[in-house]
N, CA, C and O of each residue as an XYZ file, in Angstrom:
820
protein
N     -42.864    -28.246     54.923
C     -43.084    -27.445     53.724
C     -41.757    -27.182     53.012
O     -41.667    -27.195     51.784
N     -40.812    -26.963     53.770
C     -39.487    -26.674     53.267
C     -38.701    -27.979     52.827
O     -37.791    -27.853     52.008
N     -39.028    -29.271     53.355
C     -38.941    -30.439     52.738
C     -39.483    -30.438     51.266
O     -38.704    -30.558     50.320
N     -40.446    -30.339     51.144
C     -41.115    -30.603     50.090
C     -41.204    -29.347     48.666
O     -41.906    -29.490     47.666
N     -40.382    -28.286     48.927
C     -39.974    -27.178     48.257
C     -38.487    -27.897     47.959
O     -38.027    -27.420     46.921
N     -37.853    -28.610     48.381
C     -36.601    -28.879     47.686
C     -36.845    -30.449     47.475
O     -35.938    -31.280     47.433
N     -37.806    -30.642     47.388
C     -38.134    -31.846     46.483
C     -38.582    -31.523     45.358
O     -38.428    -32.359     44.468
N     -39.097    -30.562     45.101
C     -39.583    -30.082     43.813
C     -37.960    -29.515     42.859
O     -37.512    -29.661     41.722
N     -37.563    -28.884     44.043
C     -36.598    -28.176     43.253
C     -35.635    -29.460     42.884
O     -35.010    -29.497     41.824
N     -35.588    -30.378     43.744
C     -34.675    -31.274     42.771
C     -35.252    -32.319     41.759
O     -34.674    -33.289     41.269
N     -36.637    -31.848     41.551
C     -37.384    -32.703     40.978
C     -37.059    -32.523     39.545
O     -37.058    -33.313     38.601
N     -36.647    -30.633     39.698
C     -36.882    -30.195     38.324
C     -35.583    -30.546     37.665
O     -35.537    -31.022     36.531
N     -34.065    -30.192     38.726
C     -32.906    -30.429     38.274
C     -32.773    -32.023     37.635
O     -31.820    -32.183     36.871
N     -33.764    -33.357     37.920
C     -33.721    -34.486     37.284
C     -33.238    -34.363     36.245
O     -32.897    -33.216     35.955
N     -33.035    -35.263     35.415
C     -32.992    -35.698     33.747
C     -33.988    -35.992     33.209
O     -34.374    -37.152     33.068
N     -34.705    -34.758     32.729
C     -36.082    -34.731     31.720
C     -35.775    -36.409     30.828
O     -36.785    -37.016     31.182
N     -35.409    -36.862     30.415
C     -35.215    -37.827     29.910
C     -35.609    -39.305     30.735
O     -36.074    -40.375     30.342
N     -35.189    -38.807     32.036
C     -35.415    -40.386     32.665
C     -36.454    -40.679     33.243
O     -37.342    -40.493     32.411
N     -36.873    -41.011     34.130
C     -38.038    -41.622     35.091
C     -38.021    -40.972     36.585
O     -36.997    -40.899     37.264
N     -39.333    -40.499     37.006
C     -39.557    -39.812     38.572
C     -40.731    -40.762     39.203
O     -41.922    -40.922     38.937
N     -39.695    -41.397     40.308
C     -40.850    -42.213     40.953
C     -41.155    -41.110     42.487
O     -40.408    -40.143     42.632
N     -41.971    -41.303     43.249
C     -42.347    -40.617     44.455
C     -43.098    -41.972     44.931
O     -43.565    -42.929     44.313
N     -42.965    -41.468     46.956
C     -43.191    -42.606     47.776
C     -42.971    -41.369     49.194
O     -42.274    -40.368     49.366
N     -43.898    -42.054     49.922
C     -43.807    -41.398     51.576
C     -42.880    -42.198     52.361
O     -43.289    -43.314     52.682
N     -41.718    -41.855     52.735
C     -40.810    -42.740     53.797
C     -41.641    -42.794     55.260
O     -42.703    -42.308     55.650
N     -40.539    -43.690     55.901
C     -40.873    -44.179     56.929
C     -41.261    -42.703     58.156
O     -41.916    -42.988     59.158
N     -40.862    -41.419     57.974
C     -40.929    -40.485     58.821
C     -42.215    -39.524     58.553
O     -42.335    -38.566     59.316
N     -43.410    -39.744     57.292
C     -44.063    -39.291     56.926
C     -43.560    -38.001     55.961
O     -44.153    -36.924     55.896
N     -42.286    -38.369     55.199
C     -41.972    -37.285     54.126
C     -41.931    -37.679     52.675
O     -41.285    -38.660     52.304
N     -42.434    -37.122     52.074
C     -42.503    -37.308     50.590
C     -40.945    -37.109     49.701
O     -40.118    -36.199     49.640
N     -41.073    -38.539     49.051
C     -39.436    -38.561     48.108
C     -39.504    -38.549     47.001
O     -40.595    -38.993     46.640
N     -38.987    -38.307     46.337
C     -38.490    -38.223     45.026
C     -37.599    -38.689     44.782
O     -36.632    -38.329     45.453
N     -37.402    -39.563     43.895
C     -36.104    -40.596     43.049
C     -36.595    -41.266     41.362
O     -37.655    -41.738     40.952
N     -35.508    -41.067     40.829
C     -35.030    -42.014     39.702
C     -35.029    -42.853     39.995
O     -34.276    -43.493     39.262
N     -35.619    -43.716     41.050
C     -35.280    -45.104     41.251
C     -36.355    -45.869     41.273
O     -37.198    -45.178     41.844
N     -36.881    -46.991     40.964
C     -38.445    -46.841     40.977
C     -38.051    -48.217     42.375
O     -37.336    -49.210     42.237
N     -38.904    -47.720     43.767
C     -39.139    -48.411     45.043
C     -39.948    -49.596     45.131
O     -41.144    -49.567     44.840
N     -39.463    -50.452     45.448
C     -40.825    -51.640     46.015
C     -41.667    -51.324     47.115
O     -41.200    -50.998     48.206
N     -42.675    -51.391     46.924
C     -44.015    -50.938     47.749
C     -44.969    -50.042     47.139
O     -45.682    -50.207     46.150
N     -44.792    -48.677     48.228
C     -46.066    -47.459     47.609
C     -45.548    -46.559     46.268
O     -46.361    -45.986     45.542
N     -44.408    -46.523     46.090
C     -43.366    -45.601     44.853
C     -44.432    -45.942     43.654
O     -44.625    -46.952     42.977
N     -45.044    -44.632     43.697
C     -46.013    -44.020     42.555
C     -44.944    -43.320     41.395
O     -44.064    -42.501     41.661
N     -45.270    -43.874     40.038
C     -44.441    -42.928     38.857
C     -44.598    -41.667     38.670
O     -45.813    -41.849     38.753
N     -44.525    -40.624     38.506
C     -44.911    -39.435     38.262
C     -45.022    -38.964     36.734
O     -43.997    -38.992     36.053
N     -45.986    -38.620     36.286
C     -46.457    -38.204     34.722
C     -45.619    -36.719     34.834
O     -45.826    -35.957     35.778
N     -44.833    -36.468     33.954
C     -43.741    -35.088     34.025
C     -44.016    -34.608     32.540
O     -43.953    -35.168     31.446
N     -44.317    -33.456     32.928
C     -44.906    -32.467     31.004
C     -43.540    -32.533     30.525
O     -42.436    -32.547     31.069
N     -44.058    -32.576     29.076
C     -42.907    -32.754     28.319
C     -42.131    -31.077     28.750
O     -42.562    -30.074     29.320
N     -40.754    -31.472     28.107
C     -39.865    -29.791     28.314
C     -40.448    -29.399     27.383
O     -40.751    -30.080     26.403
N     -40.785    -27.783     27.626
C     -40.804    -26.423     26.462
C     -39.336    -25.977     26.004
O     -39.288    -25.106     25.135
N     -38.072    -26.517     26.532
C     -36.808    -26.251     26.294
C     -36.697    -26.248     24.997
O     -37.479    -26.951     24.356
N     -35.542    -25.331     24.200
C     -36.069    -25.463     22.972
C     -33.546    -25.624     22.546
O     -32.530    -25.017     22.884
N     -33.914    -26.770     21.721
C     -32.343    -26.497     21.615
C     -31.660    -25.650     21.250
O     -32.211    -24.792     20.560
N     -30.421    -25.522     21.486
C     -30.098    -24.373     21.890
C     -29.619    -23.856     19.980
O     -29.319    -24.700     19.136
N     -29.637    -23.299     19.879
C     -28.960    -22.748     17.923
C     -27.421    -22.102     18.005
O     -26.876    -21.113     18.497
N     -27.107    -23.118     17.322
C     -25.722    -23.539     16.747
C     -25.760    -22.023     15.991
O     -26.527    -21.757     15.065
N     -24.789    -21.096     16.564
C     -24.315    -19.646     15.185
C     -23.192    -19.869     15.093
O     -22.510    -20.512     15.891
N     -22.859    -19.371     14.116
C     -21.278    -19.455     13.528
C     -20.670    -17.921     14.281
O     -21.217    -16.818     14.307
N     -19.287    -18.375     14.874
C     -18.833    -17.111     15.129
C     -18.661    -16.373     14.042
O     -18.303    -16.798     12.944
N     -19.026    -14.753     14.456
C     -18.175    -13.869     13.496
C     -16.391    -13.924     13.620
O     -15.523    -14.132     14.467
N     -16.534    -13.575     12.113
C     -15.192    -13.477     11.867
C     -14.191    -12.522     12.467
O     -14.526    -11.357     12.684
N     -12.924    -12.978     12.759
C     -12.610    -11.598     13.577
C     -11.972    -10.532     12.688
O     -11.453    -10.833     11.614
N     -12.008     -9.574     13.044
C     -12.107     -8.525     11.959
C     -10.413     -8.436     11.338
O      -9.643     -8.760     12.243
N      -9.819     -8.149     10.286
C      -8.946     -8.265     10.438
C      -8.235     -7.047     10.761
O      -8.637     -5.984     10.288
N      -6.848     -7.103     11.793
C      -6.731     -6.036     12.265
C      -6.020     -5.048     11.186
O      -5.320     -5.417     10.244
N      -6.303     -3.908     11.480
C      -5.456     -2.587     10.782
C      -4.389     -3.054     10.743
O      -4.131     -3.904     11.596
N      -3.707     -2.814     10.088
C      -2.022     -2.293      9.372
C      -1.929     -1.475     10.687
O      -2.917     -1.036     11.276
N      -0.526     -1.300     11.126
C      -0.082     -0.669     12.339
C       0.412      0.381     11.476
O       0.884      0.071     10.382
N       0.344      1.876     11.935
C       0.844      2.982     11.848
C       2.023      3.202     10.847
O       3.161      3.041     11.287
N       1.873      3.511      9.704
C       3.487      3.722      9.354
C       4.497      4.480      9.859
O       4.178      5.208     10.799
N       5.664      4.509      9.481
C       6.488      5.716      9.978
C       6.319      6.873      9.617
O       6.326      6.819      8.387
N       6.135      8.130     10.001
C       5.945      9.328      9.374
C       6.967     10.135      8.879
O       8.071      9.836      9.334
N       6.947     11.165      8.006
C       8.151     12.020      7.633
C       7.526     13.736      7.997
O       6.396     14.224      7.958
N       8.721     14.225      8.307
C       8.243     15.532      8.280
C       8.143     16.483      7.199
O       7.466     17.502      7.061
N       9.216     15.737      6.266
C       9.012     16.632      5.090
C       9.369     15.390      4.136
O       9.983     14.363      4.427
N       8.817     15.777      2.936
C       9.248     15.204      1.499
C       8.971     15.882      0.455
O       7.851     16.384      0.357
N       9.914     16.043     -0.536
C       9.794     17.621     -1.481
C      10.640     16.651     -2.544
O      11.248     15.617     -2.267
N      10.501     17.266     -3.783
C      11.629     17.345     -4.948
C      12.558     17.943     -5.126
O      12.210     18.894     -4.427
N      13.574     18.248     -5.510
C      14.565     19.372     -4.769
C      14.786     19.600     -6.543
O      14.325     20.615     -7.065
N      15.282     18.904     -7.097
C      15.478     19.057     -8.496
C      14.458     18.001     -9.609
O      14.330     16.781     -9.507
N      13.684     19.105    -10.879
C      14.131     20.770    -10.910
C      12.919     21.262    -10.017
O      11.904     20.739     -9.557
N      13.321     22.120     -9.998
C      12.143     23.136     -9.244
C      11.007     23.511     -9.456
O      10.970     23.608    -10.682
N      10.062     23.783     -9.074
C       8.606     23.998     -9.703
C       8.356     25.037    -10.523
O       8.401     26.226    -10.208
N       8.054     24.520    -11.725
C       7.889     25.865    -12.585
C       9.068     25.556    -13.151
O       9.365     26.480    -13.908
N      10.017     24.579    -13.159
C      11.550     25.328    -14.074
C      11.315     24.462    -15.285
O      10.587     23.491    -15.489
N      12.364     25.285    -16.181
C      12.049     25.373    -17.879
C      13.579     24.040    -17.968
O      14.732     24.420    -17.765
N      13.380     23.162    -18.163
C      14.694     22.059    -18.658
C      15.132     22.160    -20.391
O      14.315     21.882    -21.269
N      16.420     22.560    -20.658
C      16.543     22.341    -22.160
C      17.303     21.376    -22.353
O      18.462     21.391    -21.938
N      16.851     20.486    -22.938
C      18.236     19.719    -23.189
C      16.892     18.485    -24.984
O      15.797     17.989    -25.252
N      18.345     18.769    -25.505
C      17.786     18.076    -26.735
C      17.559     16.522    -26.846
O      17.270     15.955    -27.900
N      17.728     15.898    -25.618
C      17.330     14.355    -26.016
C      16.124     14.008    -24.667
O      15.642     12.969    -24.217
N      15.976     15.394    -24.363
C      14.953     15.192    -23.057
C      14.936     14.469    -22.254
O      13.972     13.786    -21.908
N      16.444     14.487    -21.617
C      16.633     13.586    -20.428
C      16.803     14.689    -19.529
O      17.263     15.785    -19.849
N      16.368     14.309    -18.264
C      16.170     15.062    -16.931
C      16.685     13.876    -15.824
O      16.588     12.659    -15.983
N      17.399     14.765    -14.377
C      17.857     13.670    -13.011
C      16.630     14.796    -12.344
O      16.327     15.974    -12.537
N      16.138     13.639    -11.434
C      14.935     14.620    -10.298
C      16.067     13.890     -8.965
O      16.793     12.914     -8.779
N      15.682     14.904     -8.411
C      16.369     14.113     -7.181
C      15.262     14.998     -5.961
O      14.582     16.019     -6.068
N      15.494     14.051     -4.849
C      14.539     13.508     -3.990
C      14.829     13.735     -2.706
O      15.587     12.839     -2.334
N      14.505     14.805     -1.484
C      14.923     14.913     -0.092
C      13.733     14.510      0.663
O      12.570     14.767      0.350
N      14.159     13.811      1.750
C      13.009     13.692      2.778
C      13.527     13.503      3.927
O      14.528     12.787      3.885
N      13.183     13.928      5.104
C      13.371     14.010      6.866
C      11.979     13.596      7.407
O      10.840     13.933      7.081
N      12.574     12.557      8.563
C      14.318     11.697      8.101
C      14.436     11.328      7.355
O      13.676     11.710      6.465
N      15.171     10.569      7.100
C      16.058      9.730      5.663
C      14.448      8.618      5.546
O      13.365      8.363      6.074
N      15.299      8.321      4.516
C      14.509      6.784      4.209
C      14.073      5.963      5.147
O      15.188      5.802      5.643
N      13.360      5.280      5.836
C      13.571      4.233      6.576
C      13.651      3.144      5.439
O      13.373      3.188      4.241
N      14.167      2.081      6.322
C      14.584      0.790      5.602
C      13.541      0.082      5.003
O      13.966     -0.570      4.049
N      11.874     -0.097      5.259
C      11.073     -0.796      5.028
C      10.346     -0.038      3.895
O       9.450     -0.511      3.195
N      10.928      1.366      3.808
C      10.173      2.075      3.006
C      11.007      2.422      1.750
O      12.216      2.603      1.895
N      10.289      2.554      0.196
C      11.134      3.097     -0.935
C      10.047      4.297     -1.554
O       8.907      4.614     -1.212
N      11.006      4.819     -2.673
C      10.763      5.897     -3.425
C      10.340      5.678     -4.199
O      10.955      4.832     -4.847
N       8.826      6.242     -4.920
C       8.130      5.786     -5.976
C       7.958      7.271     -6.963
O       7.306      8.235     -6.564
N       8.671      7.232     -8.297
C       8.137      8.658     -8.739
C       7.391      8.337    -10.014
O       7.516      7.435    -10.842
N       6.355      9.649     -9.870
C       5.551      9.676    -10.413
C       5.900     11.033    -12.008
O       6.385     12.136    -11.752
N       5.607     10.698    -13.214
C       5.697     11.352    -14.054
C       4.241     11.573    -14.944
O       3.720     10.547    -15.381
N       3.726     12.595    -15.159
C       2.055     12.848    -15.376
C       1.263     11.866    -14.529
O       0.311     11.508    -15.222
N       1.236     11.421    -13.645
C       0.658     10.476    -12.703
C       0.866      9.050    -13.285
O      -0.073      8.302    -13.013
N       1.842      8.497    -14.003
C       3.000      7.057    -14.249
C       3.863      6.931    -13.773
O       4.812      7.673    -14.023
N       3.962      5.762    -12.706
C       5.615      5.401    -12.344
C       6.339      5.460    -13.490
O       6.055      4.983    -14.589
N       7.661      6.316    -13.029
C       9.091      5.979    -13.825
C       9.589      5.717    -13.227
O       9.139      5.858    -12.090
N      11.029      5.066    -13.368
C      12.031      4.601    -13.165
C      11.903      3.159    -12.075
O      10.988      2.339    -12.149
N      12.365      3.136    -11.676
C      12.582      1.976    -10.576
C      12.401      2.561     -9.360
O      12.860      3.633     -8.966
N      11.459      1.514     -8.595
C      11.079      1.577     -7.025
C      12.161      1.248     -6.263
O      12.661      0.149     -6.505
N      12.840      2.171     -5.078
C      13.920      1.685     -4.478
C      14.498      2.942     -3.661
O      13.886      4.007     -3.573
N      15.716      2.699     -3.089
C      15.590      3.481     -1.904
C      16.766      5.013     -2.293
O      17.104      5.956     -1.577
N      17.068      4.704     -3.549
C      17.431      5.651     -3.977
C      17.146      7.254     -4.468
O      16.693      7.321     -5.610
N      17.288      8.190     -3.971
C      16.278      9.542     -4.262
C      16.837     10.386     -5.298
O      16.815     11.615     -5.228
N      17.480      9.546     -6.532
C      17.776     10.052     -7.966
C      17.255      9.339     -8.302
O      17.341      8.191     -7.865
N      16.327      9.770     -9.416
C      16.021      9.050    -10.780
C      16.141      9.785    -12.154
O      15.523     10.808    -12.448
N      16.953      9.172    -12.886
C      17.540      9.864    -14.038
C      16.393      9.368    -15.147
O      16.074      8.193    -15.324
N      15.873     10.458    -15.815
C      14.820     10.178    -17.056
C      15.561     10.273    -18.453
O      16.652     10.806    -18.657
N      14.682      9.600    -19.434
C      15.213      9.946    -19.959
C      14.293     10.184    -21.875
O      13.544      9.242    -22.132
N      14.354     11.040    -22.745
C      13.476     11.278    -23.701
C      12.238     11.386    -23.429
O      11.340     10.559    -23.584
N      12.192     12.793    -22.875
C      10.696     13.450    -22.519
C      10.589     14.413    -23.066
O      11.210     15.471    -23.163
N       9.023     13.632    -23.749
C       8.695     14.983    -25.054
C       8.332     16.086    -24.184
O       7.976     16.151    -23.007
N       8.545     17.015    -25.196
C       8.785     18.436    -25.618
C       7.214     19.030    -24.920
O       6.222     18.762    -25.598
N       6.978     19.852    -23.539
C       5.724     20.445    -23.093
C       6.146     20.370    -21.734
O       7.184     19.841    -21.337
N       5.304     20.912    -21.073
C       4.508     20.765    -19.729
C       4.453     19.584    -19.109
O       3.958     18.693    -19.798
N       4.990     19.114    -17.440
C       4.568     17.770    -17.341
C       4.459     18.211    -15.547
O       4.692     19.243    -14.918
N       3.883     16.551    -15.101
C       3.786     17.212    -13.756
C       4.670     15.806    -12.951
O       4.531     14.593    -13.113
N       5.567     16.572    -12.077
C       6.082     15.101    -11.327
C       5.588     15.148    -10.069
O       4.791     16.037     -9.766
N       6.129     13.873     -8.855
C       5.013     13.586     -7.769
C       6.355     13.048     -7.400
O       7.358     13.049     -8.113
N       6.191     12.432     -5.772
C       7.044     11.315     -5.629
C       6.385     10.210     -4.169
O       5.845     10.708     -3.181
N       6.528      9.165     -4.298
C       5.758      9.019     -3.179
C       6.442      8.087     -2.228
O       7.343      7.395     -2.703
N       6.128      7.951     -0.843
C       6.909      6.806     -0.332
C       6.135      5.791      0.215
O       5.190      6.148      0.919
N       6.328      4.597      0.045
C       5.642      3.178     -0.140
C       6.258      2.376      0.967
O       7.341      2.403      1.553
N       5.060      1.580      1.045
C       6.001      0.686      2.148
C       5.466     -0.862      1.613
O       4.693     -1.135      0.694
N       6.007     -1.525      2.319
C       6.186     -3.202      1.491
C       5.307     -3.481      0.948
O       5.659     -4.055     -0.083
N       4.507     -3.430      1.007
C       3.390     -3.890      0.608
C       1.830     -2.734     -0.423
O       0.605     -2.651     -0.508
N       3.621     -1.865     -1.168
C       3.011     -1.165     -1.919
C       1.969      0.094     -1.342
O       1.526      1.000     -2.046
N       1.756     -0.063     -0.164
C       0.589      1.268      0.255
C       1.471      2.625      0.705
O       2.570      2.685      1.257
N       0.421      3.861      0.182
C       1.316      4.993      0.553
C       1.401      5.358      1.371
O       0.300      5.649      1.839
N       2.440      5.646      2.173
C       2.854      6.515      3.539
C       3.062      7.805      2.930
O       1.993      8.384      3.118
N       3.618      8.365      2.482
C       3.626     10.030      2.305
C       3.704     10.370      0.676
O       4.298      9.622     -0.101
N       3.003     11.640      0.235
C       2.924     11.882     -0.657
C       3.004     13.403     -1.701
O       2.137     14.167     -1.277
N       3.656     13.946     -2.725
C       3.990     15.651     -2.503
C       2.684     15.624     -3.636
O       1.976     14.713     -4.066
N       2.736     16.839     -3.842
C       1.628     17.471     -4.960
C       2.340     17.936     -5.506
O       3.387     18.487     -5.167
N       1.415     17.632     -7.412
C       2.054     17.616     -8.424
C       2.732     18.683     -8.381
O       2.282     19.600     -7.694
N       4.114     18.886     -9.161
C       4.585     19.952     -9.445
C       5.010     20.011    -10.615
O       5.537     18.993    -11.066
N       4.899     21.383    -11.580
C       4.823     21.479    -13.206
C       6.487     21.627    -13.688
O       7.289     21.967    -12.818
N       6.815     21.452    -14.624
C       8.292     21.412    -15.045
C       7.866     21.464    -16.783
O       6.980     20.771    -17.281
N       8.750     22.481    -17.552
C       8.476     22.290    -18.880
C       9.690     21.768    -19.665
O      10.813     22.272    -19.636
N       9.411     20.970    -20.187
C      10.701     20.452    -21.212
C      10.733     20.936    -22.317
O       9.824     20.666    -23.101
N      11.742     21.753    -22.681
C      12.557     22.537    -24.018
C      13.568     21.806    -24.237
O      14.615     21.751    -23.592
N      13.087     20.915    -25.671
C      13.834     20.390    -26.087
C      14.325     21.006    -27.873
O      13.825     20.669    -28.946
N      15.403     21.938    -27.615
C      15.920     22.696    -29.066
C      16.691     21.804    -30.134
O      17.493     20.927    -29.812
N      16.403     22.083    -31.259
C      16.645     21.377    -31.945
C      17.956     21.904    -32.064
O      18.468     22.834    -31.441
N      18.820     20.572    -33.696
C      20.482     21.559    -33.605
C      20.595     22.227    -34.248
O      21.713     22.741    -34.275
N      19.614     22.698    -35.184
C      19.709     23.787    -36.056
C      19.783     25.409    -34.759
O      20.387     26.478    -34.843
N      18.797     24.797    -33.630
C      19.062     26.078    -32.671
C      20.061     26.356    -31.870
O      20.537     27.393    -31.408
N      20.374     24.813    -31.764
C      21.917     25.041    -30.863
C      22.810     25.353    -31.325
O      23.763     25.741    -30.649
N      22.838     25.307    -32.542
C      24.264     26.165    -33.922
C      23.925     27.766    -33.724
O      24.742     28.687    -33.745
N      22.552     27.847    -33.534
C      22.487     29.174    -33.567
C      22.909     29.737    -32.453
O      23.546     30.791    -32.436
N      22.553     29.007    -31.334
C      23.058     29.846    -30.085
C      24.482     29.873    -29.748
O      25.025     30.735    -29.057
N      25.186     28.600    -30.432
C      26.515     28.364    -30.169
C      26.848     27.975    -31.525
O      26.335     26.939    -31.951
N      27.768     28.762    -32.408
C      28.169     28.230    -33.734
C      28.951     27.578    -33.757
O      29.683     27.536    -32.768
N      29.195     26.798    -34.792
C      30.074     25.351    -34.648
C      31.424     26.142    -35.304
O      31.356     26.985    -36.198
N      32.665     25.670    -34.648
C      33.981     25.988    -34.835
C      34.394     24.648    -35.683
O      33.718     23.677    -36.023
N      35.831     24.994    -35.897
C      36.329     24.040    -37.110
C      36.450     22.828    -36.031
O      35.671     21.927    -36.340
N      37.071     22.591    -35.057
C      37.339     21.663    -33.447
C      36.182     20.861    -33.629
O      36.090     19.647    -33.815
N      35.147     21.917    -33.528
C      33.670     21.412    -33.219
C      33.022     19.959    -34.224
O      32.350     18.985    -33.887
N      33.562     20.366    -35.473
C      32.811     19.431    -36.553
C      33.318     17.892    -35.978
O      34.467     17.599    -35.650
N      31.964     16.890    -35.952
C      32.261     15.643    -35.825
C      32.745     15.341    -33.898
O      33.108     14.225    -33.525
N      32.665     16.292    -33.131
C      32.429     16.332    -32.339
C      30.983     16.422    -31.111
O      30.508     15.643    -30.285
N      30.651     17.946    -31.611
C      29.095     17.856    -31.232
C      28.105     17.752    -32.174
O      28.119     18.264    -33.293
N      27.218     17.049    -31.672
C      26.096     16.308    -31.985
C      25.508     17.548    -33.676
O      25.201     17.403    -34.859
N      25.684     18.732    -32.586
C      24.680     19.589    -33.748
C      25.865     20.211    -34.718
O      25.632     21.320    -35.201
N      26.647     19.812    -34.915
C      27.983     19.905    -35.971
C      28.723     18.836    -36.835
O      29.941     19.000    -36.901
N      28.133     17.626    -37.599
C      28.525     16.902    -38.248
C      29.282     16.789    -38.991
O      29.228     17.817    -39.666
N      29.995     16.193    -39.344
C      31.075     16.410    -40.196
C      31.024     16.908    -41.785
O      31.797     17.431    -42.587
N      29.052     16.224    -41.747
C      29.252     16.388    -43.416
C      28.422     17.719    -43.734
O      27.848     17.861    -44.813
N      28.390     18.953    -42.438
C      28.659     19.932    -42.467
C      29.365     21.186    -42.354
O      29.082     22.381    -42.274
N      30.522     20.363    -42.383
C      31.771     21.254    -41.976
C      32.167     21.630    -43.632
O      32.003     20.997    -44.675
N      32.767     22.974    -43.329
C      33.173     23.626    -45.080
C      34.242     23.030    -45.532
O      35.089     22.338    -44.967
N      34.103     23.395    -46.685
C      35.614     22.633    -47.448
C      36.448     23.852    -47.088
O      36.217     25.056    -47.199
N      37.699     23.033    -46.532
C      38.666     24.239    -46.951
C      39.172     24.909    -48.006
O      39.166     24.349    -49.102
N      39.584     25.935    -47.898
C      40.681     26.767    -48.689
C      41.650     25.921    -48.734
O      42.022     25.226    -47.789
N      42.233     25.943    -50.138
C      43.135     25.441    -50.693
C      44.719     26.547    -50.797
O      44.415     27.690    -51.136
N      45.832     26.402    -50.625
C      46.748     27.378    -50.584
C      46.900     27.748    -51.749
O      47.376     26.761    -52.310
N      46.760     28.844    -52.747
C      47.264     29.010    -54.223
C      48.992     28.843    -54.100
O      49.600     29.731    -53.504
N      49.480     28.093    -54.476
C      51.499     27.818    -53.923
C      51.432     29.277    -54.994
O      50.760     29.684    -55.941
N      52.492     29.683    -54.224
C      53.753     30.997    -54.808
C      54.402     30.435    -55.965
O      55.032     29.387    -56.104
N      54.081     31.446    -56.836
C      54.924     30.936    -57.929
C      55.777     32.471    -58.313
O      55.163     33.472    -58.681
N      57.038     32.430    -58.172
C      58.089     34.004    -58.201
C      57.492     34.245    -60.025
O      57.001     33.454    -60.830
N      57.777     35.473    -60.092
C      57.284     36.301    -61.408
C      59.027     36.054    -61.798
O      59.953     36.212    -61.002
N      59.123     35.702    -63.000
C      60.109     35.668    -64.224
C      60.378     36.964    -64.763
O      61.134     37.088    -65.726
């Protein structure tokens, strides 16, 4: 019986594809072979396979991995001007300058933001000098970037008003001296007075 349980079982491991002959050997045991025997070797009728081929999937894609961690900062602030401060200057140029701990790292630059628009140049420098900013309310930002443009750290807006006086006001606050004419801006030359002329001495006769 145990003969004939691993005749089956290797009956099944065959090659569905080929040919199963069977025959009783000389010891009264039943064989099984691919081989077809001269003599009693009967063919065997074998059901077709229910095997079904196997389906071809496409691997998924592998995901692509995260961006590794940037470097962190503990602080990043604007240092100049200060929040809330009033700037006068008549051609509305302003320097912001820029602290952060630690320093810069090397892979990373300084991006500032003016009403939410880059100004100046991206780079690892933490001055940026502006320059002719109208006259109001504005809000600056600054951010730090890393190569590939994404933000690592970032401050909240902070308000700054630009007073920009004209020179009729700056004469007023500071009047123009004779030195002055053709010197500063709000003292031109072709407002400077004519002088006094000396009346010359002439002796009485």
């Amino acid at each position: 019986m145990r003969h004939l349980l691993f005749c089956c079982l290797m009956l099944l491991a065959l090659p569905t594809l080929g040919q199963v002959y069977t025959y009783i050997d000389a010891e009264g045991n039943r064989v099984f072979t691919d081989k077809p025997q001269s003599g009693n070797a009967e063919r065997v009728e074998l059901a077709p396979s229910n095997s079904m081929p196997a389906i071809q999937t496409q691997a998924a894609p592998a995901a692509e991995a995260p961006p590794e961690p940037g470097q962190r900062y503990s602080l990043l602030r604007i240092l100049v001007p200060q929040p809330d401060a009033s700037i006068r200057d008549s051609a509305g140029n302003l320097i912001v300058s820029i602290n952060s701990e630690p320093k810069l790292f090397p892979q990373h630059s300084y991006r500032l933001l003016l009403d939410g628009k880059q100004v100046g140049e991206v780079g690892s420098s933490p001055v940026f000098p502006l320059e002719n900013i109208d006259r109001g309310t504005h809000q600056l930002a600054v951010e730090v970037i890393d190569q590939q443009g994404r933000i690592i750290e970032r401050t909240p807006n902070q308000p700054f008003h630009m007073l920009r006086i004209s020179l009729a006001q700056k004469r007023m606050v500071t009047p123009c001296k004779k030195v002055d004419y053709g010197v500063r801006p709000e003292c031109p030359l072709k407002d400077k007075p004519p002088e006094k002329k000396d009346i010359p001495f002439v002796p009485f006769i």
